[in-house]
C-alpha angles and dihedrals in degrees: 000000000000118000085240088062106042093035112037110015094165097067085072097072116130116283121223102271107222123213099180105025082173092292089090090060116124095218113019124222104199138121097269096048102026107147112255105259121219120240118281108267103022131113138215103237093171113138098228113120099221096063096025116110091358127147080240086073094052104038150023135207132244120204106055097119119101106256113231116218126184135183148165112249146179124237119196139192105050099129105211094345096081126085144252090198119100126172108228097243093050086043094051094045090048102041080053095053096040093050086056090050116107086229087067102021094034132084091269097062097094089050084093145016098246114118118184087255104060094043096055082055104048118097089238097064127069126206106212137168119244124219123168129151108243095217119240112271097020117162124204105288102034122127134226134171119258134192125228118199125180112246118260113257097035121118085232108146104180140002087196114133089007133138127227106231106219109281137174122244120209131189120275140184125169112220094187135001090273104025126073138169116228125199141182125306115285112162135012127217134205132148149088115325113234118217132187104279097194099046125128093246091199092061125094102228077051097057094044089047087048082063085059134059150138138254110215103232096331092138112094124193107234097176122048098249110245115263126172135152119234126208119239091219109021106246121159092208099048091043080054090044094048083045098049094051096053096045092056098048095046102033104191123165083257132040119279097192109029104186087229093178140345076279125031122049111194113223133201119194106233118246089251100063100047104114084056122038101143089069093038083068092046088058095053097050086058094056118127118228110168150020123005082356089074094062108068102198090043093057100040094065104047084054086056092049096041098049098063084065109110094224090048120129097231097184095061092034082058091047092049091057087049088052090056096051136214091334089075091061089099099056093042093046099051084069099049084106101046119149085231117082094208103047086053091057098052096038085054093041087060097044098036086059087046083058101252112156096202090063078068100081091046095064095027077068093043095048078052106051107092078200099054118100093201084059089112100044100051088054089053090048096046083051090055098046086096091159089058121073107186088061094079085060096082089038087056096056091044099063079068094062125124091229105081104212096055083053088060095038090062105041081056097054087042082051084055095052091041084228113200097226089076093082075220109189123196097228121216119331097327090316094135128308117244118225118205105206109194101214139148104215127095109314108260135161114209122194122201119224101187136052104005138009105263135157110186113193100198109201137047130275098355119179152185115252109211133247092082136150132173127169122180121236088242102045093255110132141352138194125197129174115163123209105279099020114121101224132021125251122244126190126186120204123200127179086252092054138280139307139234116284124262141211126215133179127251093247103108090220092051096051098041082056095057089049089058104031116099121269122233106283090212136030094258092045109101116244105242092159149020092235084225109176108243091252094062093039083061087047097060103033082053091056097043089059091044098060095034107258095121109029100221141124107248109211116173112204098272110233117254111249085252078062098053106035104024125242112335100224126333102239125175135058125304118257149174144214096168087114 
C-alpha cells in the first residue's frame, strides 16, 4: 500500500470539487482576452444610450490580467516512482511549509514517526513545481487548474496516481528567461495528479510527459485579487460619484466601490456575484452616472427604442438594463415578442439576469433553434438563472439533442446550477464525482479534463455486454466477465500485491462506483472498492466502449483553443500585485 494511504489518510479528504474553475465564465478577463482600454484621458462621446454618461467613460479597471502563481510542492503516493533526490532551494521552501502544517506542528505530530525531512527523502515521495493562472476578478475560494511537473534533475519516473500535499503558491512573473520576481502567497493547491490516460507508455515523449501532470481545479484563492477603477483624468467628485452609483446598484454589508483616492476607486466583487465576477465588471462598466443616466425610466426606454436598430450594439444595451436594475423590466419585456430574433435574446438575457421568469421561455426558444446563433449562450444563461427554477427545464430536454455539442453544452449549464436531475454522486474520498444524465439521445460518457473531476453517463440503464476483458498497461487493475457469468471480476494490483477479487455488476454506473470507490483499509475491513485513481477509471471506461463492451459513444472533454495554441495576444495595462 502506498505510503499516502497508510501515512496521511486525511489528506485524502474530498476536494472541493469546481464546476466552473473559471472555464465555465461567460466573458473571460484574462491576458489573453482582456477587453481593449481606451487612452488615458479620452472619453466615449458616443450617443448611444447604453455607453453615454457610464462609469465605463470615465474610468477603466485594473486588474483585468490573469495572475500567474507559482510553488514548490510535495506529491505522494508514488510507490518506487518518487525521488530521494531535493535541490537545496526546493528543499529549503517545502520543509518550511510542511513544519507549519498542522500534520507535523499539531497534536497529531507525534501519532507517527514521519518528519518533513524524511518524507521529502523517501522514493515514494516526488518533489514538483506548481503553476497555475489565478482568473481576473477571483475572490478567496475560487478554484483554478494547476500543473505539477517533477523537478529536473530528480530520478522521478511517474506522478501518476500521486497526491499533491497542501503547498503555497506565490506570484510570480518572469522578467527574462533566467530572471523572475517573486511576491507574497495567493492561492494554495492539493489534490490527485492527473495524468494522460491514453498515452504509449513505451515511447520516450511518453516517459518524460508521465513526470507532468494537472490537478482539475486543485488550486484554491486565498486572498480576494485586487481590483480597482481608475479615473482617466483624477476628479474626487466624479470617483464619489462613480462610488455612489455602484453601491447602490449592488447594496452588500460592506462597500462594494470605496472612492480610495481623485483617482483610484477599490472594488470588491459582491458575494453574489462571485461565481461570476467577470460579468459583474461588465456590469459596472455599464452603469449610468449622469445625465439622462440618472433617470431609470428614462433610460430604459431610449435603450428600447435604441436596440431594434440594425447597427445597435445588443450586448451593452442588455448590460445597461441590468445596470438599471429591475425598474427597467417594463421597457425589456415589452420586446420579448419582437419580430427580431436578436433583439428578443438580448431583451431576455437582460431580464432573465433581473430575475424575470418569463424571460425564461425566450431563451428556452433560442437554446432550441438549430438556426439561432445565440443557441449557446442562452444555454449558458439558462444554466446560470440559479434563482429560477423552471430554467433547468429546456436544458433538460436539450441533453437529449441530436447535435452533440448542445448535449454537452447543456450538461454543463445543468452541472452549474447542481440540478438535481443529474443523480450526481460524489465517488470515493474526493476522487471525482459521477453524473447520471437521463437522456434519450445516443449513449455516450463523457469525461471532463479541466476544472473538476467529473465522469457524466448520459442515457438510462447503460450497461456492459460480456464478453469483456480489460487489462491496464501497468497490471493495475483487470476486469474479466465471460459470456454467461453474472458480475464482472474485478482484480486490483499495488505495488505490495494484489487484492481480493471483486465482483461488479454490469451496470456501467455501478461499476464505475466500485473503481472509484476507496479499498479496505485492513484486512478485516470489508472491500467495498478498488480504490482505482480517476485517470485510470477514464482509461478503461474508454477501452470498454471501444471494443464494444460498453455501446456508447466516448467523448473526452475537447481543449479550448487557449488550451491548444496558447494566449492569443496579452491586451490590457500592466499591472502588479508583487507588493
Amino acid at each position: 500500500m502506498k505510503l499516502i494511504r497508510r501515512v496521511f489518510p486525511a489528506v485524502l479528504l474530498p476536494v472541493a470539487l469546481a464546476s466552473g474553475c473559471g472555464e465555465g465564465w461567460s466573458w473571460d478577463l484574462g491576458a489573453e482576452g482582456a477587453p481593449p482600454e481606451p487612452v488615458a484621458g479620452s472619453e466615449d462621446r458616443s450617443s448611444s444610450a447604453a455607453v453615454s454618461e457610464t462609469v465605463g467613460q470615465y474610468a477603466w479597471i485594473e486588474g483585468l490580467r490573469k495572475m500567474n502563481v507559482r510553488g514548490y510542492g510535495l506529491v505522494l503516493g508514488l510507490g518506487e516512482a518518487g525521488s530521494t533526490t531535493c535541490p537545496r532551494q526546493a528543499r529549503s521552501r517545502i520543509l518550511d511549509q510542511l513544519q507549519k502544517r498542522p500534520e507535523f506542528s499539531g497534536p497529531g505530530a507525534r501519532t507517527h514517526e514521519w518528519t518533513p525531512g524524511r518524507l521529502i527523502d523517501h522514493p515514494d515521495t516526488a518533489v514538483v513545481t506548481i503553476e497555475g493562472e489565478i482568473p481576473a476578478g477571483a475572490v478567496a475560494g475560487s478554484r483554478f487548474d494547476v500543473q505539477v511537473a517533477a523537478l529536473s534533475g530528480t530520478e522521478t519516473t511517474s506522478l501518476r496516481g500521486g497526491f499533491l500535499f497542501p503547498a503555497d503558491l506565490l506570484i510570480h512573473r518572469m522578467l527574462s528567461p533566467s530572471a523572475a520576481l517573486t511576491g507574497r502567497p495567493l492561492a494554495e493547491a492539493k489534490g490527485p495528479v492527473f495524468l494522460n490516460p491514453f498515452s504509449d507508455r513505451g515511447s520516450a515523449a511518453t516517459r518524460s510527459a508521465e513526470r507532468v501532470g494537472r490537478i482539475l481545479g486543485g488550486g484554491r484563492v486565498t486572498t480576494d485579487r485586487r481590483l480597482r477603477l481608475v479615473l482617466f483624468g483624477p476628479s474626487y467628485s466624479k470617483a464619489q460619484a462613480i462610488a455612489s452609483a455602484i453601491n447602490s446598484r449592488f447594496p452588500a454589508d460592506r462597500k462594494v466601490a470605496d472612492p480610495i483616492s481623485p483617482s483610484y476607486i477599490k472594488l470588491t466583487v459582491p458575494q453574489e456575484h462571485a461565481r461570476d465576477p467577470a460579468h459583474f465588471l461588465k456590469v459596472v462598466q455599464h452603469l449610468g452616472i449622469g445625465g439622462q443616466a440618472s433617470l431609470p425610466g428614462v433610460r430604459a426606454r431610449a435603450l428600447a427604442e435604441e436596440i431594434v436598430r440594425a447597427d445597435a450594439d445588443r450586448e451593452a444595451i442588455a448590460l445597461a438594463w441590468e445596470g438599471i436594475g429591475r425598474t427597467a423590466l417594463p421597457s425589456i419585456s415589452s420586446l420579448y415578442a419582437h419580430e427580431d430574433g436578436g433583439v428578443r435574446f438580448f431583451a431576455a438575457l437582460a431580464g432573465l439576469r433581473l430575475g424575470d421568469s418569463l424571460a425564461v421561455e425566450v431563451l428556452a426558444e433560442r437554446a432550441a433553434d438549430e438556426q439561432s446563433e445565440h443557441r449557446f449562450a442562452a444555454i449558458r444563461a439558462l444554466g446560470q438563472a440559479y434563482e429560477i427554477p423552471r430554467a433547468a427545464v429546456p436544458l433538460r430536454a436539450l441533453v437529449s439533442d441530436d447535435d452533440l455539442p448542445v448535449r454537452i453544452a447543456a450538461y454543463d449549464a445543468l452541472t452549474e446550477r447542481v440540478d438535481p436531475d443529474l443523480g450526481t454522486r460524489l465517488i470515493g474520498r474526493g476522487n471525482f464525482a459521477m453524473d447520471l444524465v437521463p437522456s434519450d439521445a445516443e449513449p455516450m460518457i463523457h469525461v471532463k479534463r479541466s476544472g473538476s473531476r467529473r465522469i457524466a453517463i448520459f442515457g438510462r440503464d447503460l450497461r456492459c455486454e460480456p464478453p469483456l476483458f480489460y487489462h491496464h498497461p501497468s497490471g493495475a487493475l483487470t476486469l474479466n466477465a465471460a459470456a454467461g457469468d453474472s458480475a464482472i471480476t474485478v482484480l486490483r494490483t499495488w505495488p505490495s500485491g494484489t487484492g481480493p477479487p471483486l465482483e461488479a455488476s454490469f451496470d456501467v454506473a455501478e461499476l464505475v462506483e466500485l473503481l472509484g470507490s476507496p479499498p479496505p483499509r485492513g484486512s478485516r475491513d470489508e472491500a467495498t472498492g478498488a480504490g482505482v485513481e480517476y485517470g485510470m477509471v477514464v482509461q478503461a471506461l474508454y477501452e470498454l466502449c471501444e471494443t464494444g463492451a460498453i455501446r456508447a459513444r466516448f467523448m473526452l472533454e475537447q481543449p479550448s483553443v487557449t488550451d491548444l495554441f496558447g494566449p492569443l495576444r496579452p491586451t490590457g495595462r500592466p499591472e502588479s500585485e508583487l507588493e
